[in-house]
C-alpha positions in Angstrom: -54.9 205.0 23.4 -52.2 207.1 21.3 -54.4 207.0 18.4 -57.6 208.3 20.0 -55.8 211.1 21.8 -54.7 212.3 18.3 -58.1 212.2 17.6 -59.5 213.7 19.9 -56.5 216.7 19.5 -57.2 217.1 15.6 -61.1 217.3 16.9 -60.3 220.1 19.7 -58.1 221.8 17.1 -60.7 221.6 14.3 -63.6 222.9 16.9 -60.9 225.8 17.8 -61.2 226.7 14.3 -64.8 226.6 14.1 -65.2 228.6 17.4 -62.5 231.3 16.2 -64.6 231.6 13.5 -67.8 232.2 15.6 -65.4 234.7 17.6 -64.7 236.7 14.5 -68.7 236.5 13.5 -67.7 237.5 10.1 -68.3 234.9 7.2 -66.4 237.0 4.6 -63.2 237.2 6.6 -63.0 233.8 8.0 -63.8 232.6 4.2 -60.9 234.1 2.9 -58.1 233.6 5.8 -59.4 229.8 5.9 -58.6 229.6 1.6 -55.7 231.6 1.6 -54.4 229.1 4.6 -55.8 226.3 2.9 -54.3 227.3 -0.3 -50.9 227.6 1.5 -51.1 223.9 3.5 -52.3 222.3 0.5 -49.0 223.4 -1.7 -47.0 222.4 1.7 -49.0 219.3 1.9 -47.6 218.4 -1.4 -44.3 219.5 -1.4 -43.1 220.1 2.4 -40.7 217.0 1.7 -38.7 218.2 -1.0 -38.7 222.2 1.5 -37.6 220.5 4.4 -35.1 218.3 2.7 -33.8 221.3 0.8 -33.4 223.4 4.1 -31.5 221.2 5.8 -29.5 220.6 2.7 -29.7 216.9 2.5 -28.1 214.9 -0.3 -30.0 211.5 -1.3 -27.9 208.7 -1.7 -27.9 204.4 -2.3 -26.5 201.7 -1.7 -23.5 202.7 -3.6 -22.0 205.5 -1.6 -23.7 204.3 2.0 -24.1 200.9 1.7 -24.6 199.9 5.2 -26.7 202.9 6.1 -29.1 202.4 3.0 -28.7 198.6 4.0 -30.1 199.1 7.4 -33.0 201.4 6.0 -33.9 198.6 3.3 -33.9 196.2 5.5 -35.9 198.0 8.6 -38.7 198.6 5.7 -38.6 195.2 5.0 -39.3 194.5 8.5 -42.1 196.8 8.7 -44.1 195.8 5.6 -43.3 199.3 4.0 -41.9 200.8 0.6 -38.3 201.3 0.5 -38.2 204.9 1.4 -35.9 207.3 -0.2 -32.9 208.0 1.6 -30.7 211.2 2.6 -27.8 212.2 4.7 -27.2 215.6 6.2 -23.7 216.7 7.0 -24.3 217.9 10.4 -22.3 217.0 13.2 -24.7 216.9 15.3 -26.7 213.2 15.7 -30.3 213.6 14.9 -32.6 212.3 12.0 -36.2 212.9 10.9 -38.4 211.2 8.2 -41.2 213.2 5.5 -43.2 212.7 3.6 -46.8 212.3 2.9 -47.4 208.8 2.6 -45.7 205.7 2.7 -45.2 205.5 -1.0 -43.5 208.9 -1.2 -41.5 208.8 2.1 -37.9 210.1 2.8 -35.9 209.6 5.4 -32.5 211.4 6.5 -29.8 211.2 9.4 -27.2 213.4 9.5 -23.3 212.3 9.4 -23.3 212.8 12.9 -25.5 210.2 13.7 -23.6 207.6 12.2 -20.4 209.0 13.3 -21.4 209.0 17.1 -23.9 205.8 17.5 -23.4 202.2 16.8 -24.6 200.2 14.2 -27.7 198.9 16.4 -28.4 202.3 17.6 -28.7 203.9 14.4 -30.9 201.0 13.3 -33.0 202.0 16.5 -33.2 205.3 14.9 -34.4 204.4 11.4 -36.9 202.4 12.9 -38.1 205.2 14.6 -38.6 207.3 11.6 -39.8 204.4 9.4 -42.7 204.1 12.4 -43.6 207.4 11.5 -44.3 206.8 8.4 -46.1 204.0 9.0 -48.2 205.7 11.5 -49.0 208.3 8.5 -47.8 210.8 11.3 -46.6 213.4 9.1 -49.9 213.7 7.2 -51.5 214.0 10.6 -48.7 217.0 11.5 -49.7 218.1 8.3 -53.5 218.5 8.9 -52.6 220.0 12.4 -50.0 222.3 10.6 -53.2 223.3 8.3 -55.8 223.8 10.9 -53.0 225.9 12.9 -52.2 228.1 9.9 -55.6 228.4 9.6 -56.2 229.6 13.0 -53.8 232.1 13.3 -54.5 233.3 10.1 -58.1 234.0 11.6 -56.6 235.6 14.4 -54.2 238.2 12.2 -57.8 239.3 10.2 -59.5 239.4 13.3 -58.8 243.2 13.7 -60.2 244.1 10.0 -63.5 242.2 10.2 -64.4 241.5 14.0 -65.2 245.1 14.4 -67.7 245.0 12.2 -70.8 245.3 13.0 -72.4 242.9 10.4 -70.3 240.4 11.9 -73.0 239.7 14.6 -69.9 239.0 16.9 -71.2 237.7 20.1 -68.7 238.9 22.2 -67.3 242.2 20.7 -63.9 243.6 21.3 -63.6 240.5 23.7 -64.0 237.8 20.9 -61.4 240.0 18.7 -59.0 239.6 21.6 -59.9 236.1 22.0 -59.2 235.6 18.4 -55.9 237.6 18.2 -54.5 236.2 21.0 -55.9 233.3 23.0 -57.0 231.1 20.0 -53.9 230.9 18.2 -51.8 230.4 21.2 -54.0 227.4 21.8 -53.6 226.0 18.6 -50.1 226.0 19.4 -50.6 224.0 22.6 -52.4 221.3 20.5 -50.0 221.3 17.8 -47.2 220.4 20.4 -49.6 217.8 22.2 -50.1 216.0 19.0 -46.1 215.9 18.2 -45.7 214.6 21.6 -48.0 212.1 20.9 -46.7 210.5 18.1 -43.4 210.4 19.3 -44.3 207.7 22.0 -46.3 205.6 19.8 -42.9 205.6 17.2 -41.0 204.7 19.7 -42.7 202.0 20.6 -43.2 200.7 17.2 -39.6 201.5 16.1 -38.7 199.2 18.8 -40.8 196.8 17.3 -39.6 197.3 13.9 -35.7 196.9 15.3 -36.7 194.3 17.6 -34.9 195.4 20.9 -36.0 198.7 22.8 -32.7 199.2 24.4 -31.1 200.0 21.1 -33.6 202.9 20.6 -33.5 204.0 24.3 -29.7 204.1 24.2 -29.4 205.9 20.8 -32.1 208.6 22.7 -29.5 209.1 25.5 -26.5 210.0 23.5 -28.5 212.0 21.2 -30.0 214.0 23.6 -26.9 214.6 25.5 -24.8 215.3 21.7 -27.7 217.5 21.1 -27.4 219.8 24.2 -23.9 220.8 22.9 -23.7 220.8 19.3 -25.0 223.3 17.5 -27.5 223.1 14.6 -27.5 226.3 12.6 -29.7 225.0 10.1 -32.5 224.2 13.0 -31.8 227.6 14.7 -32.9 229.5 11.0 -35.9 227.1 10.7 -37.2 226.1 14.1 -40.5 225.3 13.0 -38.9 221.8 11.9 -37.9 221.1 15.0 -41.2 218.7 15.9 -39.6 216.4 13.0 -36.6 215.7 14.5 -36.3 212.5 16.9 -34.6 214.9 19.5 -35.4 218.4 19.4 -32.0 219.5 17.8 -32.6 223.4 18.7 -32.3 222.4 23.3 -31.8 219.9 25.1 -35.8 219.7 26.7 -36.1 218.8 30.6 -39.5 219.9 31.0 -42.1 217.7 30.1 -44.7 220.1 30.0 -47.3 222.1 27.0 -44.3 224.2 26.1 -42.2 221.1 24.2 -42.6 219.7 20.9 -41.2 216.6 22.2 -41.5 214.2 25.4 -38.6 214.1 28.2 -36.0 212.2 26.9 -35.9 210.0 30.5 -39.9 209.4 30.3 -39.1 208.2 26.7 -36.0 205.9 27.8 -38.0 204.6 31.0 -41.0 203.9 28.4 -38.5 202.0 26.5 -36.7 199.9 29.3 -40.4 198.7 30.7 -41.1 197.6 27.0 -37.7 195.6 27.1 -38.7 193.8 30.2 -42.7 193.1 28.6 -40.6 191.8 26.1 -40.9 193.0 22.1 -43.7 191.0 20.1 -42.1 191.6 16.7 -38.4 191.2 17.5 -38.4 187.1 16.8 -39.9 188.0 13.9 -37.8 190.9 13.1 -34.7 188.9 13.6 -36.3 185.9 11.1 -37.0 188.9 8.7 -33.8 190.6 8.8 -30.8 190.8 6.1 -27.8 188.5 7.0 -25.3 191.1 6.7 -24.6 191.4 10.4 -21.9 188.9 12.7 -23.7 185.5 13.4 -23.0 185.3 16.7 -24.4 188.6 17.6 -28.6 189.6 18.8 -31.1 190.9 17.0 -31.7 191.6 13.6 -28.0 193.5 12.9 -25.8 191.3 15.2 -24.0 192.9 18.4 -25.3 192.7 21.8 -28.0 195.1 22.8 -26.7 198.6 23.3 -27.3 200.1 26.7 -27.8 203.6 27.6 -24.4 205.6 28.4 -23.5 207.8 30.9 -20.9 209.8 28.9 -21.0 211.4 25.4 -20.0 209.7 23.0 -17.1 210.8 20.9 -17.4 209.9 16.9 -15.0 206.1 16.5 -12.1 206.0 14.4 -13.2 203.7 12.2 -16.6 202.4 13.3 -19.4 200.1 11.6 -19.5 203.1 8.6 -16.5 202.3 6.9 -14.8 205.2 7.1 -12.4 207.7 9.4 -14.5 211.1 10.4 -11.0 213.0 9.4 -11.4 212.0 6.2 -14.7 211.7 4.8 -15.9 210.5 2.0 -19.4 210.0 -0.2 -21.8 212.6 -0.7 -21.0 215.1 2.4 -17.4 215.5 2.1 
Protein backbone atom coordinates (compact mmCIF):
# COMPACT_ATOMS: atom_id res chain seq x y z
CA UNK A 1 0.00 0.00 0.00
CA UNK A 2 3.18 2.29 0.83
CA UNK A 3 4.59 1.49 -2.36
CA UNK A 4 1.67 2.49 -4.56
CA UNK A 5 1.03 5.64 -2.67
CA UNK A 6 4.59 6.67 -3.67
CA UNK A 7 3.51 5.91 -6.91
CA UNK A 8 0.85 7.45 -7.26
CA UNK A 9 2.76 10.77 -5.49
CA UNK A 10 5.76 10.62 -8.07
CA UNK A 11 2.78 10.38 -10.86
CA UNK A 12 0.79 13.57 -9.29
CA UNK A 13 4.13 15.32 -9.05
CA UNK A 14 5.25 14.36 -12.51
CA UNK A 15 1.64 15.49 -14.05
CA UNK A 16 2.23 18.80 -11.86
CA UNK A 17 5.10 19.29 -13.94
CA UNK A 18 3.52 18.56 -17.16
CA UNK A 19 0.48 20.85 -16.20
CA UNK A 20 2.87 23.77 -15.03
CA UNK A 21 4.16 23.43 -18.19
CA UNK A 22 0.78 23.78 -20.04
CA UNK A 23 0.26 26.86 -17.51
CA UNK A 24 3.37 28.60 -18.77
CA UNK A 25 2.31 27.64 -22.64
CA UNK A 26 5.73 28.43 -23.61
CA UNK A 27 7.92 25.41 -24.99
CA UNK A 28 11.17 27.50 -25.08
CA UNK A 29 11.06 28.48 -21.40
CA UNK A 30 9.79 25.29 -19.93
CA UNK A 31 12.72 23.57 -22.16
CA UNK A 32 15.33 25.36 -20.59
CA UNK A 33 14.14 25.63 -16.77
CA UNK A 34 13.35 21.74 -17.06
CA UNK A 35 17.52 21.18 -18.39
CA UNK A 36 18.93 23.65 -16.31
CA UNK A 37 16.97 21.69 -13.25
CA UNK A 38 17.70 18.48 -14.78
CA UNK A 39 21.19 19.44 -15.22
CA UNK A 40 21.38 20.42 -11.48
CA UNK A 41 19.41 16.99 -9.99
CA UNK A 42 21.42 14.85 -12.14
CA UNK A 43 24.98 16.32 -10.56
CA UNK A 44 22.98 16.00 -7.06
CA UNK A 45 21.80 12.60 -8.03
CA UNK A 46 25.40 11.59 -8.29
CA UNK A 47 26.95 13.25 -5.71
CA UNK A 48 24.30 14.45 -2.93
CA UNK A 49 26.00 11.66 -0.66
CA UNK A 50 29.37 12.89 -0.44
CA UNK A 51 27.27 17.10 -0.06
CA UNK A 52 25.26 15.96 2.68
CA UNK A 53 27.91 13.98 4.37
CA UNK A 54 30.28 16.91 4.04
CA UNK A 55 27.69 19.41 5.54
CA UNK A 56 27.04 17.76 8.40
CA UNK A 57 30.75 17.10 8.77
CA UNK A 58 30.77 13.40 9.18
CA UNK A 59 33.98 11.47 9.61
CA UNK A 60 33.80 7.67 8.14
CA UNK A 61 35.19 5.22 10.30
CA UNK A 62 35.66 0.96 10.85
CA UNK A 63 35.72 -1.44 12.79
CA UNK A 64 38.90 -0.13 14.21
CA UNK A 65 38.00 3.04 16.01
CA UNK A 66 34.01 1.98 16.48
CA UNK A 67 33.97 -1.39 16.70
CA UNK A 68 30.66 -2.08 18.13
CA UNK A 69 28.94 0.60 16.16
CA UNK A 70 30.41 -0.59 12.76
CA UNK A 71 29.66 -4.21 14.29
CA UNK A 72 26.07 -3.55 14.58
CA UNK A 73 25.92 -1.91 11.04
CA UNK A 74 27.70 -5.08 9.55
CA UNK A 75 25.74 -7.20 11.05
CA UNK A 76 22.14 -5.43 10.50
CA UNK A 77 23.24 -5.64 6.53
CA UNK A 78 23.90 -9.03 6.93
CA UNK A 79 20.45 -9.37 8.17
CA UNK A 80 18.96 -7.61 5.42
CA UNK A 81 20.68 -9.24 2.43
CA UNK A 82 22.46 -5.80 1.64
CA UNK A 83 26.16 -4.48 0.91
CA UNK A 84 28.02 -3.48 3.83
CA UNK A 85 27.36 0.19 3.68
CA UNK A 86 29.89 2.78 4.43
CA UNK A 87 29.88 4.07 7.71
CA UNK A 88 30.13 7.75 9.49
CA UNK A 89 29.73 9.33 12.71
CA UNK A 90 28.78 13.00 13.29
CA UNK A 91 29.85 14.65 16.46
CA UNK A 92 26.59 16.14 17.38
CA UNK A 93 25.09 15.92 20.61
CA UNK A 94 22.18 15.69 19.62
CA UNK A 95 20.70 11.77 18.77
CA UNK A 96 19.63 11.46 15.27
CA UNK A 97 21.00 9.45 12.16
CA UNK A 98 20.25 9.34 8.43
CA UNK A 99 21.49 7.07 5.58
CA UNK A 100 22.43 8.26 1.47
CA UNK A 101 23.11 7.29 -1.06
CA UNK A 102 21.95 6.27 -4.35
CA UNK A 103 21.83 2.67 -4.41
CA UNK A 104 22.58 -0.10 -2.23
CA UNK A 105 26.02 -0.57 -3.55
CA UNK A 106 27.10 2.94 -2.87
CA UNK A 107 25.16 3.56 0.42
CA UNK A 108 26.36 5.46 3.61
CA UNK A 109 25.04 5.60 6.67
CA UNK A 110 25.81 8.01 9.73
CA UNK A 111 24.62 8.54 13.53
CA UNK A 112 25.90 11.21 15.33
CA UNK A 113 27.83 10.70 18.88
CA UNK A 114 24.86 11.61 20.40
CA UNK A 115 23.00 8.80 19.43
CA UNK A 116 25.19 6.36 20.81
CA UNK A 117 25.80 8.32 23.86
CA UNK A 118 22.06 8.64 24.87
CA UNK A 119 20.36 5.16 23.48
CA UNK A 120 21.21 1.61 24.29
CA UNK A 121 22.86 -0.88 22.41
CA UNK A 122 19.39 -2.40 21.02
CA UNK A 123 18.04 0.99 20.42
CA UNK A 124 20.70 2.14 18.27
CA UNK A 125 20.54 -1.16 16.43
CA UNK A 126 16.78 -0.13 15.98
CA UNK A 127 18.06 2.81 14.36
CA UNK A 128 20.53 1.45 11.85
CA UNK A 129 17.94 -0.84 10.86
CA UNK A 130 15.88 1.93 10.10
CA UNK A 131 18.29 3.58 7.83
CA UNK A 132 19.56 0.30 6.28
CA UNK A 133 15.53 -0.12 5.27
CA UNK A 134 15.94 2.83 3.50
CA UNK A 135 18.26 1.84 1.47
CA UNK A 136 16.80 -1.15 0.84
CA UNK A 137 13.63 0.45 -0.15
CA UNK A 138 15.90 2.56 -2.75
CA UNK A 139 14.07 5.51 -0.83
CA UNK A 140 16.62 8.02 -1.36
CA UNK A 141 16.69 7.57 -5.26
CA UNK A 142 12.96 7.94 -5.00
CA UNK A 143 13.54 11.44 -2.72
CA UNK A 144 15.89 12.01 -5.40
CA UNK A 145 13.52 11.92 -8.37
CA UNK A 146 10.97 13.90 -6.23
CA UNK A 147 13.79 16.40 -5.33
CA UNK A 148 14.19 16.56 -9.33
CA UNK A 149 10.68 16.94 -10.39
CA UNK A 150 10.39 19.72 -7.48
CA UNK A 151 13.43 21.67 -8.62
CA UNK A 152 11.97 21.38 -11.78
CA UNK A 153 8.77 22.78 -10.85
CA UNK A 154 9.78 25.70 -9.15
CA UNK A 155 12.21 26.42 -11.56
CA UNK A 156 9.12 26.67 -14.04
CA UNK A 157 7.47 28.79 -11.71
CA UNK A 158 10.58 31.44 -11.25
CA UNK A 159 10.63 31.77 -15.45
CA UNK A 160 7.00 31.94 -15.48
CA UNK A 161 7.09 35.81 -15.34
CA UNK A 162 9.61 36.06 -18.57
CA UNK A 163 7.81 33.70 -20.87
CA UNK A 164 4.02 33.24 -19.67
CA UNK A 165 3.33 36.72 -20.84
CA UNK A 166 4.05 36.00 -24.13
CA UNK A 167 1.84 35.84 -26.42
CA UNK A 168 3.26 32.95 -28.54
CA UNK A 169 2.92 31.03 -25.57
CA UNK A 170 -0.79 30.21 -26.40
CA UNK A 171 -1.23 30.27 -22.51
CA UNK A 172 -4.69 29.06 -21.87
CA UNK A 173 -5.28 30.95 -18.93
CA UNK A 174 -3.24 34.19 -19.11
CA UNK A 175 -2.05 36.16 -16.15
CA UNK A 176 -4.02 33.47 -14.15
CA UNK A 177 -1.87 30.48 -15.31
CA UNK A 178 1.40 32.79 -14.63
CA UNK A 179 0.05 33.10 -11.10
CA UNK A 180 -0.82 29.60 -10.98
CA UNK A 181 2.64 28.80 -12.03
CA UNK A 182 4.53 31.22 -9.66
CA UNK A 183 2.77 30.41 -6.81
CA UNK A 184 0.25 27.54 -6.53
CA UNK A 185 2.34 24.90 -8.51
CA UNK A 186 5.45 25.01 -6.62
CA UNK A 187 3.87 25.20 -3.31
CA UNK A 188 2.14 21.98 -4.31
CA UNK A 189 5.09 20.31 -5.28
CA UNK A 190 6.13 20.94 -1.91
CA UNK A 191 3.11 19.29 -0.41
CA UNK A 192 3.94 16.04 -2.39
CA UNK A 193 7.51 16.17 -1.62
CA UNK A 194 6.61 15.99 2.12
CA UNK A 195 3.85 13.25 1.52
CA UNK A 196 6.29 11.10 -0.16
CA UNK A 197 9.03 11.51 2.90
CA UNK A 198 6.19 10.66 5.13
CA UNK A 199 5.66 7.82 3.29
CA UNK A 200 8.68 6.15 3.41
CA UNK A 201 9.26 6.67 6.84
CA UNK A 202 6.49 4.17 7.92
CA UNK A 203 7.37 1.58 5.54
CA UNK A 204 11.32 1.88 7.10
CA UNK A 205 10.05 1.57 10.11
CA UNK A 206 8.36 -1.27 9.69
CA UNK A 207 11.10 -2.99 7.85
CA UNK A 208 13.80 -1.79 10.25
CA UNK A 209 11.86 -3.57 12.71
CA UNK A 210 12.12 -6.47 10.67
CA UNK A 211 15.67 -6.11 9.99
CA UNK A 212 16.41 -5.78 14.07
CA UNK A 213 13.82 -8.24 14.85
CA UNK A 214 11.82 -6.48 17.76
CA UNK A 215 9.69 -3.17 17.04
CA UNK A 216 9.98 -2.01 20.54
CA UNK A 217 13.63 -1.32 20.20
CA UNK A 218 12.91 1.05 17.20
CA UNK A 219 9.77 2.54 18.94
CA UNK A 220 11.74 3.20 22.08
CA UNK A 221 14.85 4.69 20.36
CA UNK A 222 11.87 7.08 18.51
CA UNK A 223 10.75 8.35 21.96
CA UNK A 224 13.98 9.48 23.38
CA UNK A 225 15.08 10.86 20.19
CA UNK A 226 12.26 12.88 19.59
CA UNK A 227 12.13 14.18 23.10
CA UNK A 228 16.43 14.71 22.91
CA UNK A 229 15.55 16.38 19.73
CA UNK A 230 13.09 19.06 21.00
CA UNK A 231 15.94 20.44 23.22
CA UNK A 232 19.23 20.05 21.62
CA UNK A 233 20.14 22.10 19.24
CA UNK A 234 21.49 21.23 15.70
CA UNK A 235 23.26 24.08 14.08
CA UNK A 236 24.26 22.25 11.26
CA UNK A 237 20.38 21.33 10.48
CA UNK A 238 19.28 24.88 11.18
CA UNK A 239 22.01 26.27 8.13
CA UNK A 240 20.69 23.34 5.84
CA UNK A 241 17.11 22.55 6.59
CA UNK A 242 16.44 21.11 3.37
CA UNK A 243 18.15 17.83 4.86
CA UNK A 244 15.97 17.58 7.41
CA UNK A 245 13.49 14.85 5.41
CA UNK A 246 16.76 12.52 5.83
CA UNK A 247 16.91 12.51 9.30
CA UNK A 248 14.95 9.59 11.31
CA UNK A 249 13.54 12.52 13.54
CA UNK A 250 13.28 15.88 12.19
CA UNK A 251 16.41 17.28 14.05
CA UNK A 252 15.43 21.16 13.24
CA UNK A 253 11.53 20.70 15.88
CA UNK A 254 10.11 18.52 17.72
CA UNK A 255 6.79 17.86 15.01
CA UNK A 256 3.24 17.35 16.89
CA UNK A 257 1.28 17.93 13.97
CA UNK A 258 0.65 15.29 11.69
CA UNK A 259 -0.47 17.19 8.93
CA UNK A 260 0.89 18.37 4.95
CA UNK A 261 3.16 20.82 6.63
CA UNK A 262 5.78 17.95 8.08
CA UNK A 263 8.43 16.10 6.44
CA UNK A 264 7.95 13.50 8.92
CA UNK A 265 5.02 11.44 10.61
CA UNK A 266 4.00 12.02 14.48
CA UNK A 267 6.43 10.51 16.45
CA UNK A 268 3.26 8.70 18.75
CA UNK A 269 1.41 7.49 15.30
CA UNK A 270 5.01 6.03 14.47
CA UNK A 271 5.51 4.46 18.13
CA UNK A 272 1.69 3.12 18.22
CA UNK A 273 2.42 1.70 14.50
CA UNK A 274 5.32 0.03 16.06
CA UNK A 275 3.75 -1.48 19.37
CA UNK A 276 0.70 -3.10 17.08
CA UNK A 277 3.53 -4.64 14.98
CA UNK A 278 5.11 -6.02 18.27
CA UNK A 279 1.88 -7.63 19.29
CA UNK A 280 1.29 -9.17 15.27
CA UNK A 281 4.48 -10.34 16.11
CA UNK A 282 7.86 -9.65 13.69
CA UNK A 283 8.10 -12.28 10.67
CA UNK A 284 11.89 -11.79 10.26
CA UNK A 285 13.04 -11.51 13.86
CA UNK A 286 13.59 -15.60 14.33
CA UNK A 287 15.34 -15.27 11.51
CA UNK A 288 17.16 -12.25 12.39
CA UNK A 289 18.21 -13.62 15.60
CA UNK A 290 19.56 -17.04 13.69
CA UNK A 291 21.30 -14.50 11.34
CA UNK A 292 22.83 -12.33 13.83
CA UNK A 293 26.70 -11.98 14.95
CA UNK A 294 27.34 -13.62 18.43
CA UNK A 295 28.88 -10.67 19.95
CA UNK A 296 26.03 -9.90 22.27
CA UNK A 297 25.30 -11.64 26.20
CA UNK A 298 23.80 -15.16 25.64
CA UNK A 299 21.25 -14.98 27.81
CA UNK A 300 19.84 -11.80 26.39
CA UNK A 301 16.70 -11.40 23.29
CA UNK A 302 17.07 -10.72 19.98
CA UNK A 303 19.74 -10.49 17.66
CA UNK A 304 22.22 -8.11 20.14
CA UNK A 305 21.24 -9.64 23.52
CA UNK A 306 19.39 -7.49 26.40
CA UNK A 307 15.80 -7.49 26.92
CA UNK A 308 13.60 -5.43 24.57
CA UNK A 309 13.90 -1.74 25.23
CA UNK A 310 10.67 0.00 26.11
CA UNK A 311 9.63 3.41 25.46
CA UNK A 312 10.68 6.00 28.43
CA UNK A 313 9.02 8.57 29.91
CA UNK A 314 12.06 10.76 30.78
CA UNK A 315 15.10 11.89 28.66
CA UNK A 316 17.68 10.21 28.75
CA UNK A 317 20.87 11.53 30.01
CA UNK A 318 24.19 10.13 27.93
CA UNK A 319 25.71 6.69 30.62
CA UNK A 320 28.95 6.88 32.08
CA UNK A 321 30.31 4.24 30.50
CA UNK A 322 27.58 2.48 28.36
CA UNK A 323 27.71 -0.42 25.60
CA UNK A 324 30.30 2.18 23.44
CA UNK A 325 33.25 1.74 25.39
CA UNK A 326 33.97 4.90 26.42
CA UNK A 327 33.19 7.94 29.10
CA UNK A 328 31.34 11.03 27.10
CA UNK A 329 33.90 13.32 29.22
CA UNK A 330 36.51 11.98 27.52
CA UNK A 331 36.11 10.97 24.11
CA UNK A 332 37.96 9.37 21.98
CA UNK A 333 38.14 8.02 18.00
CA UNK A 334 37.38 10.14 15.25
CA UNK A 335 35.15 13.05 16.94
CA UNK A 336 37.18 13.94 19.72
Amino acid sequence: MNMMRTAMLLATMTALFMGVGYLIGGSSGMTIAFLIAAGMNLFSYWNADKMVLRMNHAVEVDERNTPEYYAIVRGLAANAGLPMPKVYLIDNPQPNAFATGRNPENAAVAATTGLLQRLSHEEVAAVMAHELAHVQNRDTLIMTITATLAGAISMLGNFALFFGGNRDNNNPLGFIGVLVAMIVAPFAAMLVQMAISRTREYSADRRGAEICGNPLWLASALDKIARNVKRIHNPEAERNPAMAPLFIINPLSGERMDNLFSTHPNTENRIAALQAMANEGVPAQRQAQRQAPQQSAPSGEGPWGGRPAQPQQQPEKPSQSGPWGRNPSGPKGPWS
